[in-house]
ROSE-4610 file (N, C-alpha, C; in Angstrom, 1 decimal, always signed):
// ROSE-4610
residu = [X/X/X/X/X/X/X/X/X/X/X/X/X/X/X/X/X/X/X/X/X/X/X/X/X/X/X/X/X/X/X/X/X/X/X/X/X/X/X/X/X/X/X/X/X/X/X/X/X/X/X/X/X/X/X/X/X/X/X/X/X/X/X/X/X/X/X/X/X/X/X/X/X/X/X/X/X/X/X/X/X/X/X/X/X/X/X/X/X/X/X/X/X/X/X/X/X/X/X/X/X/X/X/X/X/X/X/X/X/X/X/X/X/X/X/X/X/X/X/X/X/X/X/X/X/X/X/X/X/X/X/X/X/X/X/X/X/X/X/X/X/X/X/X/X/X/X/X/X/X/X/X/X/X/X/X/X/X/X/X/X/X/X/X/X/X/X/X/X/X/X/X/X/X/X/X/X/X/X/X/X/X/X/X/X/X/X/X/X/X/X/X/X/X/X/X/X/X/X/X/X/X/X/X/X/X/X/X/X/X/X/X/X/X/X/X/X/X/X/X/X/X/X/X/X/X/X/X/X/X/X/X/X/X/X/X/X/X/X/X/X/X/X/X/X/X/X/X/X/X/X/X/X/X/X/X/X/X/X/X/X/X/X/X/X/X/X/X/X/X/X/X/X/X/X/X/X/X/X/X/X/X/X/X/X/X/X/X/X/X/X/X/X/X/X/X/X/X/X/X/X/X/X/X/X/X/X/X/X/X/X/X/X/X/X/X/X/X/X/X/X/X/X/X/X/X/X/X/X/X/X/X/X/X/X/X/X/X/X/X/X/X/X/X/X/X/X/X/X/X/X/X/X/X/X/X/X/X/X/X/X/X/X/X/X/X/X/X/X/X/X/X/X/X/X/X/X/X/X/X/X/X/X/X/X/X/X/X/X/X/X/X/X/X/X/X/X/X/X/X/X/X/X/X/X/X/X/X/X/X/X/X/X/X/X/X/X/X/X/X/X/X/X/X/X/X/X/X/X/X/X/X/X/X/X/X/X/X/X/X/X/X/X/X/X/X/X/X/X/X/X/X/X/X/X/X/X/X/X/X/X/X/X/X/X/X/X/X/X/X/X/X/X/X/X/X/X/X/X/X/X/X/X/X/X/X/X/X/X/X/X/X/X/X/X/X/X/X/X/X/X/X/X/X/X/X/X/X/X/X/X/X/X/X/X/X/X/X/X/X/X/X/X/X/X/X/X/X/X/X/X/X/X/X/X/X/X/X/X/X/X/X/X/X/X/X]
num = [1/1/1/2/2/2/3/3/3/4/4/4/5/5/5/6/6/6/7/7/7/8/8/8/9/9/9/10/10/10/11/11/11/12/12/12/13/13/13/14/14/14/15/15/15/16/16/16/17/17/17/18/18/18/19/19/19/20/20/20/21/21/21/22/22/22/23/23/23/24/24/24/25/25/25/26/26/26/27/27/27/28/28/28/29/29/29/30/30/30/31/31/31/32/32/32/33/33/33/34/34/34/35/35/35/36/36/36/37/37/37/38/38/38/39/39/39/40/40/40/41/41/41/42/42/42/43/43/43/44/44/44/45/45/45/46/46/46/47/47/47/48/48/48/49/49/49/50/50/50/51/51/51/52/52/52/53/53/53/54/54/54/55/55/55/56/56/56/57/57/57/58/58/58/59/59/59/60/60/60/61/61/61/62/62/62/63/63/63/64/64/64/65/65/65/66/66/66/67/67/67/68/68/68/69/69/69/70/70/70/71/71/71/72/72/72/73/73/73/74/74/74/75/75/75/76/76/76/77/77/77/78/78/78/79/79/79/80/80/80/81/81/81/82/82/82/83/83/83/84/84/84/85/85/85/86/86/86/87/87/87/88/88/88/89/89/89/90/90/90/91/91/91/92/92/92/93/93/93/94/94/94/95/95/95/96/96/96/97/97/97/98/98/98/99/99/99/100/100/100/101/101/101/102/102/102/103/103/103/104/104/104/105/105/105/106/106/106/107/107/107/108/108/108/109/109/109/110/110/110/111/111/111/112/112/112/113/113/113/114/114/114/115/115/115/116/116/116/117/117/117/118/118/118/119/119/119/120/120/120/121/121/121/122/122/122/123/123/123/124/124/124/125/125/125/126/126/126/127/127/127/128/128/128/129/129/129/130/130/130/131/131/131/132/132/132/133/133/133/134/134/134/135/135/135/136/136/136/137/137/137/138/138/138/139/139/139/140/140/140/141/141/141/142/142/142/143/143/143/144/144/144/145/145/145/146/146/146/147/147/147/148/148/148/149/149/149/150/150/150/151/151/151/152/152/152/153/153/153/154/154/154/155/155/155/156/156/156/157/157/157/158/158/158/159/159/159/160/160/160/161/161/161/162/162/162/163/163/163/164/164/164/165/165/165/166/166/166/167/167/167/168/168/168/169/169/169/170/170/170/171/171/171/172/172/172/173/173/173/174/174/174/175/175/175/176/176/176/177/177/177/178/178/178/179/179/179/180/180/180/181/181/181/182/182/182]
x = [+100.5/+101.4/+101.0/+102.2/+102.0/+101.1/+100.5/+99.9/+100.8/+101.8/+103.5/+103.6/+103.8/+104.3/+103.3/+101.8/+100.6/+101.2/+101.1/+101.3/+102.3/+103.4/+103.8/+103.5/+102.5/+101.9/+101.3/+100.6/+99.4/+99.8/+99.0/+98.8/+99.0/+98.7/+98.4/+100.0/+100.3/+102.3/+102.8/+102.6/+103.6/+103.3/+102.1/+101.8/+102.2/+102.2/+102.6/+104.3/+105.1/+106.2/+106.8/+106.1/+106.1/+106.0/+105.2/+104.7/+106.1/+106.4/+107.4/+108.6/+109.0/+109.9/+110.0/+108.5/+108.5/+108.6/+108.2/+108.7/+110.1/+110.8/+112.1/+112.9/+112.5/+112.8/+112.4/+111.5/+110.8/+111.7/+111.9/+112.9/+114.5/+114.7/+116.4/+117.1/+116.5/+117.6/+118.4/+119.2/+120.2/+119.8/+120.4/+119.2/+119.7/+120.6/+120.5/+119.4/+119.2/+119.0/+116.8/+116.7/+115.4/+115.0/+116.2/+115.6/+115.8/+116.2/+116.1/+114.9/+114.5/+113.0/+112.0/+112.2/+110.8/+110.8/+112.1/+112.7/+111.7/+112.2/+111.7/+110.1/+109.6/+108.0/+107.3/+107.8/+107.1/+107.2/+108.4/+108.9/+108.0/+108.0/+107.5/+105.9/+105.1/+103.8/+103.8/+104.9/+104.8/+105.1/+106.3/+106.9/+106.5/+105.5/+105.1/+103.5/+102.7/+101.4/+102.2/+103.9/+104.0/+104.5/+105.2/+106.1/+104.7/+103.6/+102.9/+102.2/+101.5/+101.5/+102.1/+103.8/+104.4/+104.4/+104.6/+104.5/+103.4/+102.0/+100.8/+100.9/+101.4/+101.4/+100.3/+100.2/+99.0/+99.6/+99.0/+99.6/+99.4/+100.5/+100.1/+99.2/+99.4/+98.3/+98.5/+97.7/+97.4/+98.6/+99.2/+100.3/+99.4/+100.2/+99.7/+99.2/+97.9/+96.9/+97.9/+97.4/+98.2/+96.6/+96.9/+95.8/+96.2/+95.8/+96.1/+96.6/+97.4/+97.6/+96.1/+96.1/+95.5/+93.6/+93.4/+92.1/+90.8/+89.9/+88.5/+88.8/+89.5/+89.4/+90.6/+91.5/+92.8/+92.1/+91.7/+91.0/+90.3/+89.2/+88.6/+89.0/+90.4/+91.0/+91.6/+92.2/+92.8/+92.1/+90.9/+90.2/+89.3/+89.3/+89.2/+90.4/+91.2/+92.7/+93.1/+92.0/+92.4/+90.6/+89.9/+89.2/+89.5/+90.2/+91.1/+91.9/+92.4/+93.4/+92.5/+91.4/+91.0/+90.7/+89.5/+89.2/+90.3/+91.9/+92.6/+93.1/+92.8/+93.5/+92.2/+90.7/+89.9/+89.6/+90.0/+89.7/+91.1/+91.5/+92.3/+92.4/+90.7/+90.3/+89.0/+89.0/+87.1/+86.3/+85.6/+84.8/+84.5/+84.8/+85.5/+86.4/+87.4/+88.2/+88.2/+87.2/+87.0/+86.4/+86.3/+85.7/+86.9/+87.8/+89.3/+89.4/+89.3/+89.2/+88.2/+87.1/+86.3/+86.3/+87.2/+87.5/+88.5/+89.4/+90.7/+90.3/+89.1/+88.9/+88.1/+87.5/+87.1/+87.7/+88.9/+90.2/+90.6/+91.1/+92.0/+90.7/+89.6/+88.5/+88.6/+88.7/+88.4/+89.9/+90.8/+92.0/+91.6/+91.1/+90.9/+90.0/+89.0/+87.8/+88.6/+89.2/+90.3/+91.1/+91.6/+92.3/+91.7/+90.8/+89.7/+89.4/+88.7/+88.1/+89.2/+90.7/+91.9/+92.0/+92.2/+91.8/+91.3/+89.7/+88.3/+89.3/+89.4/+89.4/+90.3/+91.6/+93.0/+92.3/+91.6/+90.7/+89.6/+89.1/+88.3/+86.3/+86.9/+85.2/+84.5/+83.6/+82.5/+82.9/+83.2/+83.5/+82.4/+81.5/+80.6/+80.1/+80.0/+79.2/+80.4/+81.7/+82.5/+83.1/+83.1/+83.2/+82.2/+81.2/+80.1/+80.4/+80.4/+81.1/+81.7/+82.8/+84.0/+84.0/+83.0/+82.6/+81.5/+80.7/+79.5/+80.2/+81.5/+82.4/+82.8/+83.6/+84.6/+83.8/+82.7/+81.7/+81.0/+80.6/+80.1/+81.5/+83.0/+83.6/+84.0/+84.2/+83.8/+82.9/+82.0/+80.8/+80.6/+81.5/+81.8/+82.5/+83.3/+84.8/+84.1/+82.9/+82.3/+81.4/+81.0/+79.9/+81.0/+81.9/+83.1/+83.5/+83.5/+84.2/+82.7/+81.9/+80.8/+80.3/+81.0/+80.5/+80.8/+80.3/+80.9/+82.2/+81.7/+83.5/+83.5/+84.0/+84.4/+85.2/+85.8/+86.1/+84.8/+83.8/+82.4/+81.3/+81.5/+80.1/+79.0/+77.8/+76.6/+76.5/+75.9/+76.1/+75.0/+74.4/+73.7/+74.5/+75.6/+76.4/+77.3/+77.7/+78.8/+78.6/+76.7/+75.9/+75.7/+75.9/+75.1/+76.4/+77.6/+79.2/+79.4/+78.8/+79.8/+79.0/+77.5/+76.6/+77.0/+77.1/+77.6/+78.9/+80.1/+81.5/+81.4/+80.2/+80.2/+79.4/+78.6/+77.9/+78.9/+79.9/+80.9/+81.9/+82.2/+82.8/+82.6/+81.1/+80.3/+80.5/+80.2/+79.6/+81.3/+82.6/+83.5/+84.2/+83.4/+83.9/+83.5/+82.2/+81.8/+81.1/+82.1/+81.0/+79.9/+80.6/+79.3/+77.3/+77.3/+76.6/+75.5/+76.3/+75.6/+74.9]
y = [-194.7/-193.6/-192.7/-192.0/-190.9/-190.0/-189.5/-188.1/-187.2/-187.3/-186.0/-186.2/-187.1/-187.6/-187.3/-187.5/-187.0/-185.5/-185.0/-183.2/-182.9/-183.6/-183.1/-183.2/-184.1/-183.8/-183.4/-182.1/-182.1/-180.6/-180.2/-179.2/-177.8/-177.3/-176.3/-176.1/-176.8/-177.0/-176.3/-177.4/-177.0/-175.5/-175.2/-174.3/-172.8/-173.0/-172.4/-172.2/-173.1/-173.4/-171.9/-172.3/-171.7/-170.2/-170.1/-168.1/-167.7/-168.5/-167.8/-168.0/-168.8/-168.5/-167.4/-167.5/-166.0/-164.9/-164.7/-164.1/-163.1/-164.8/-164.4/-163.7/-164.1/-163.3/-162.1/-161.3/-160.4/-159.6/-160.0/-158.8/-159.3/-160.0/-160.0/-160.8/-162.2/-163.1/-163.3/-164.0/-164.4/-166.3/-166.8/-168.3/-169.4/-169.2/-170.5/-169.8/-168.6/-168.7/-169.0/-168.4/-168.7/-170.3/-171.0/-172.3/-172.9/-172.4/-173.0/-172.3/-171.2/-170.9/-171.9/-171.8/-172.9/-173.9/-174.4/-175.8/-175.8/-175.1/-175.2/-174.8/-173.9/-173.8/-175.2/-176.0/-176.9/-178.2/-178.5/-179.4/-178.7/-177.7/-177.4/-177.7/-177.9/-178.0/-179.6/-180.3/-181.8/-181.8/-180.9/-180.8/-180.0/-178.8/-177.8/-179.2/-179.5/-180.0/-181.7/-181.7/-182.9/-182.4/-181.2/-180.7/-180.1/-179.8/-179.1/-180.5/-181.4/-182.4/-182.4/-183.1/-183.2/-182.5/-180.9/-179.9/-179.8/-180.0/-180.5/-181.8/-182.0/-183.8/-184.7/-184.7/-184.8/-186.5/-187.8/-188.5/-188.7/-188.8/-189.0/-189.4/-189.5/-190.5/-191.3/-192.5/-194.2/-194.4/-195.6/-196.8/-196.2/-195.9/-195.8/-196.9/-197.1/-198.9/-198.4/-200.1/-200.8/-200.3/-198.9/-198.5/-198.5/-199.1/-198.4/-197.1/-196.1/-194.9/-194.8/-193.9/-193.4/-193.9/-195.2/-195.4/-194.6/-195.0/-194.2/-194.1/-195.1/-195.7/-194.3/-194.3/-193.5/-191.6/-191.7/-190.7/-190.0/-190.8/-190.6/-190.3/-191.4/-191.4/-189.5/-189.5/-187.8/-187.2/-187.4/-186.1/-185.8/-187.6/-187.9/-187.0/-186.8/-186.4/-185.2/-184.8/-183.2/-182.7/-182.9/-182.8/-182.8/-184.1/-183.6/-182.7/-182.3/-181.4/-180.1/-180.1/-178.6/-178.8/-179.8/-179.6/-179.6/-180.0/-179.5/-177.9/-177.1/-175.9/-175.2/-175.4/-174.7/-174.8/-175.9/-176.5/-176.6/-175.2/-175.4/-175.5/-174.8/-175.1/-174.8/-175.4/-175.3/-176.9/-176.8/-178.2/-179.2/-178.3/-179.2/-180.0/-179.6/-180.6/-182.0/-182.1/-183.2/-184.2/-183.5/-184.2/-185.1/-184.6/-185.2/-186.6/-187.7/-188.9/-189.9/-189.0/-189.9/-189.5/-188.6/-188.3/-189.1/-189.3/-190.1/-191.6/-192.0/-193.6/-193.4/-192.3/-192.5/-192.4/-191.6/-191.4/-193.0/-193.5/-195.1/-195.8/-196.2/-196.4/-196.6/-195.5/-194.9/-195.6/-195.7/-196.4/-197.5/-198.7/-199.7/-200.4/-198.9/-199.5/-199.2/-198.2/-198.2/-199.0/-200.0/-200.7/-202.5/-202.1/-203.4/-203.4/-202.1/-201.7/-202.3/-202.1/-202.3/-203.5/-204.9/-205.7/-206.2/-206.4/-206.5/-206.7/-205.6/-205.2/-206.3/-205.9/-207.1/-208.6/-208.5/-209.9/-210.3/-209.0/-209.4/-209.1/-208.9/-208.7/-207.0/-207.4/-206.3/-205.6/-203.7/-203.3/-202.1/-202.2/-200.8/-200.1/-202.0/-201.2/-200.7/-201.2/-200.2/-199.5/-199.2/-197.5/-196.8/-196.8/-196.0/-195.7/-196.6/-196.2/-195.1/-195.6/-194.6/-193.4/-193.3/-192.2/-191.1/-192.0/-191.3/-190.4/-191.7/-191.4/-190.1/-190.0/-188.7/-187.5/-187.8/-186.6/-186.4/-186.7/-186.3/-185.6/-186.4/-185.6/-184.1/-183.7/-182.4/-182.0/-182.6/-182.0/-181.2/-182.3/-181.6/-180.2/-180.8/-179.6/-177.9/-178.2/-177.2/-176.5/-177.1/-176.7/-176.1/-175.8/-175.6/-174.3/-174.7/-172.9/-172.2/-172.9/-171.3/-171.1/-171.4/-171.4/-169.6/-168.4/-167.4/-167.9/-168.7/-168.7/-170.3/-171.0/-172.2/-172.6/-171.7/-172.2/-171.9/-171.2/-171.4/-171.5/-172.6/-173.2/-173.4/-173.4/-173.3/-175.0/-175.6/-177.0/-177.8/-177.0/-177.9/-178.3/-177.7/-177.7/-178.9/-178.5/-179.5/-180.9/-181.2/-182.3/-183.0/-181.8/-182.5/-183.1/-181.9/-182.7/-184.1/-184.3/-185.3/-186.5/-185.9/-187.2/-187.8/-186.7/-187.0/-188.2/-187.8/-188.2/-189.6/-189.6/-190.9/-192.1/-191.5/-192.1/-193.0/-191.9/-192.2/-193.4/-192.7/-193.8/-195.3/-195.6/-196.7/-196.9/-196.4/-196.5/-197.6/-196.9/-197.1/-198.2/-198.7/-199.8/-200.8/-200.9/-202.3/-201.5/-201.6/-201.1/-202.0/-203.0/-204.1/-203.9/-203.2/-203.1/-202.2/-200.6/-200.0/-200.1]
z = [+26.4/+26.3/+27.5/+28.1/+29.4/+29.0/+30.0/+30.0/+29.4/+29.7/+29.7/+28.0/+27.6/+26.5/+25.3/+26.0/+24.8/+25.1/+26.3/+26.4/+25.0/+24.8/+23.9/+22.6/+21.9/+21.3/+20.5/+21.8/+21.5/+20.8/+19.7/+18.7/+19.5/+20.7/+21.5/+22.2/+22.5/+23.3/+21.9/+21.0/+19.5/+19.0/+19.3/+18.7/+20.0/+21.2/+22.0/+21.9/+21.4/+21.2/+20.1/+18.7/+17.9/+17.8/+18.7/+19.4/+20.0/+20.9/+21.6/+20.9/+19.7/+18.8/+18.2/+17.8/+17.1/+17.8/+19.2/+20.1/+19.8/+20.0/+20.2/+19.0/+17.9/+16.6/+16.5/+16.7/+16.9/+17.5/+19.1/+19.8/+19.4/+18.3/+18.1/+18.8/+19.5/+20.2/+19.4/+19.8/+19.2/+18.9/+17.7/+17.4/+18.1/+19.0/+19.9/+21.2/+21.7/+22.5/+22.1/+20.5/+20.1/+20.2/+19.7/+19.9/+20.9/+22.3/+23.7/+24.2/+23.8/+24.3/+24.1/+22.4/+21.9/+22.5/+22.6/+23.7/+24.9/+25.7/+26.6/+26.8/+26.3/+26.4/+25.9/+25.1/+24.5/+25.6/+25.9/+27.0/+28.7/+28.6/+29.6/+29.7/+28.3/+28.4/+28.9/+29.2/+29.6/+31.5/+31.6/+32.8/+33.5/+33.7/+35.0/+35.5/+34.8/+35.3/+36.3/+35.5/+36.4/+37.8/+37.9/+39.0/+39.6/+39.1/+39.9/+41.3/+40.5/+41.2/+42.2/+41.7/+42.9/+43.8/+43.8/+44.7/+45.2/+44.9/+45.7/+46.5/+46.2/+47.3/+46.9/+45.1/+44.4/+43.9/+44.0/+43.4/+41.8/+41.2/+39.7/+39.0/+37.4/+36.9/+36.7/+37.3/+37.3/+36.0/+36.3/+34.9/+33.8/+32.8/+31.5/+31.0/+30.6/+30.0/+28.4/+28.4/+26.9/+26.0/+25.5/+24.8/+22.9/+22.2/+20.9/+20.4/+20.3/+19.4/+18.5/+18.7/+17.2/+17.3/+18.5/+18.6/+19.4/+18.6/+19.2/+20.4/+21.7/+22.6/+23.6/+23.2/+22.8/+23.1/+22.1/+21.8/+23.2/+23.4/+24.4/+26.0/+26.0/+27.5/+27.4/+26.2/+26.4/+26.7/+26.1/+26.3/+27.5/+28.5/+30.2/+30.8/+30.2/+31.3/+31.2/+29.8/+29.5/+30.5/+30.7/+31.7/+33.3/+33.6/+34.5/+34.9/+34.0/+34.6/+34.8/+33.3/+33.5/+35.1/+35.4/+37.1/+37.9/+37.9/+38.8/+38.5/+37.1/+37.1/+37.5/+37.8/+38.5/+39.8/+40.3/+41.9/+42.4/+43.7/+44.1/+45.6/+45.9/+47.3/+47.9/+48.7/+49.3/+49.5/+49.1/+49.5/+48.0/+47.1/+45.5/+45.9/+46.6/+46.3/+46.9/+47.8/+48.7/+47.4/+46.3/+44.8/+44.1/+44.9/+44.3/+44.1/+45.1/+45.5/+44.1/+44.3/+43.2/+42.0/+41.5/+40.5/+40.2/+41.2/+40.5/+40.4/+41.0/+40.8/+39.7/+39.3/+37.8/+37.0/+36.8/+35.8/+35.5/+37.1/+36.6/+36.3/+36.4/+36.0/+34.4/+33.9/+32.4/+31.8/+32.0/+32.0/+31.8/+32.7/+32.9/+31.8/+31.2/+30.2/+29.3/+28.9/+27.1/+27.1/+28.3/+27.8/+27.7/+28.2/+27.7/+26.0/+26.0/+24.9/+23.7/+24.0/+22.9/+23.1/+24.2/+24.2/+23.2/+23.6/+23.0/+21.4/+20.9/+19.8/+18.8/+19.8/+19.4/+19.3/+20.3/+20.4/+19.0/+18.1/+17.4/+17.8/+19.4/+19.6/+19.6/+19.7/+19.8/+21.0/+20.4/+21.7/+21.8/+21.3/+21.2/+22.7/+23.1/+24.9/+25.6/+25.5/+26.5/+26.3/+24.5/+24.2/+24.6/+24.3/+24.7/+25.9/+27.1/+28.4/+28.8/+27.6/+27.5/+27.3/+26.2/+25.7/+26.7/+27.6/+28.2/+29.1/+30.0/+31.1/+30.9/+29.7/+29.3/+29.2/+28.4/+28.3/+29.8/+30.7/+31.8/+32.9/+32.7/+33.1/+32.7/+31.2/+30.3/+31.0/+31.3/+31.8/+33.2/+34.1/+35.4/+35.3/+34.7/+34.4/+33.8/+32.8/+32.8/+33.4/+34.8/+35.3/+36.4/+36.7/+37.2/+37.1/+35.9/+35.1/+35.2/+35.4/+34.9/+36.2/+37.3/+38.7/+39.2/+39.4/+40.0/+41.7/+42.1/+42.6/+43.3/+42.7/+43.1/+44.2/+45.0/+46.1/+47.3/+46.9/+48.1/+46.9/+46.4/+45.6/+46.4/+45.8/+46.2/+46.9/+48.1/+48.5/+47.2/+46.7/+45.6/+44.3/+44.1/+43.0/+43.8/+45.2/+45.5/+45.3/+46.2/+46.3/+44.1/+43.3/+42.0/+41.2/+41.5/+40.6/+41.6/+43.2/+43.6/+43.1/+42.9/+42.4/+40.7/+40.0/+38.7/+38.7/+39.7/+39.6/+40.0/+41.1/+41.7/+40.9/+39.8/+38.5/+37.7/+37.3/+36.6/+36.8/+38.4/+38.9/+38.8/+39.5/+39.6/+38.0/+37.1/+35.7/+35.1/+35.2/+34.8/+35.5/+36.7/+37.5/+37.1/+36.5/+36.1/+34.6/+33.4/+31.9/+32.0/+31.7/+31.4/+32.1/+33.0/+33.7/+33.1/+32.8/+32.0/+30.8]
């Protein structure tokens, strides 16, 4: 399933949707024009992070993997991609972003292992080591993404900060290139 397509989704769009319905009840729209707001704020929680891309000259996210709905595996990749984004709505310029590159081979990386993991699974075998993967992967990108936000100004990070996220991403990377390894 798309990134775009989870965006809609997800509990936060819907629930963002809903506010500005009520919005519009509040100051007395008229109800077609209430339900083209909700419309559109909700659809929009799928459509600005794609248009934003393109207007960065940002390439998308990697083919959607043949992942399960609803699995541990599933689970995990969202919550790689909702990491992502936070690091693209905090890093918009400076020497972060030179972080971009190996961040995205860990993204299609993390792709690569959920949809083994669903494999595996369809298959009948043991998939604990490349969840865990999955799982370390996602959580150490959360991780980056946090050490991000609590930075006083991320477009002139300290070079120890720049030197410790690129070491973490390039962990990840390596880590999601070959699970089995880990």
């Amino acid at each position: 399933m798309s990134s775009h397509v989870r965006a809609l989704a997800d509990p936060w769009g819907v629930l963002l949707a809903v506010c500005a319905v009520l919005v519009g009840v509040v100051i007395h729209l008229p109800a077609v024009a209430i339900v083209l707001v909700g419309l559109a704020v909700w659809l929009g929680r799928a459509v600005v992070p794609w248009l934003t891309q393109r207007l960065a000259g940002q390439p998308g996210q990697p083919a959607p993997p043949d992942v399960e709905p609803g699995s541990p595996e599933a689970g995990w990749l969202d919550r790689a991609i909702d990491a992502e984004a936070d690091f693209d709505a905090l890093v918009a310029d400076g020497p972060l972003l030179d972080l971009r590159g190996t961040l995205d081979e860990a993204v299609t990386g993390l792709y690569a292992v959920a949809e083994l993991v669903t494999a595996q699974r369809r298959a009948g075998r043991d998939t604990t080591d490349d969840l865990a993967v999955l799982e370390w992967a996602t959580l150490g990108l959360q991780d980056a993404a946090s050490h991000i936000a609590g930075l006083s100004t991320p477009e002139a990070p300290a070079p120890a900060d720049v030197a410790a996220l690129a070491e973490l991403l390039e962990e990840i990377r390596q880590a999601v290139a070959a699970p089995s390894q880990v």
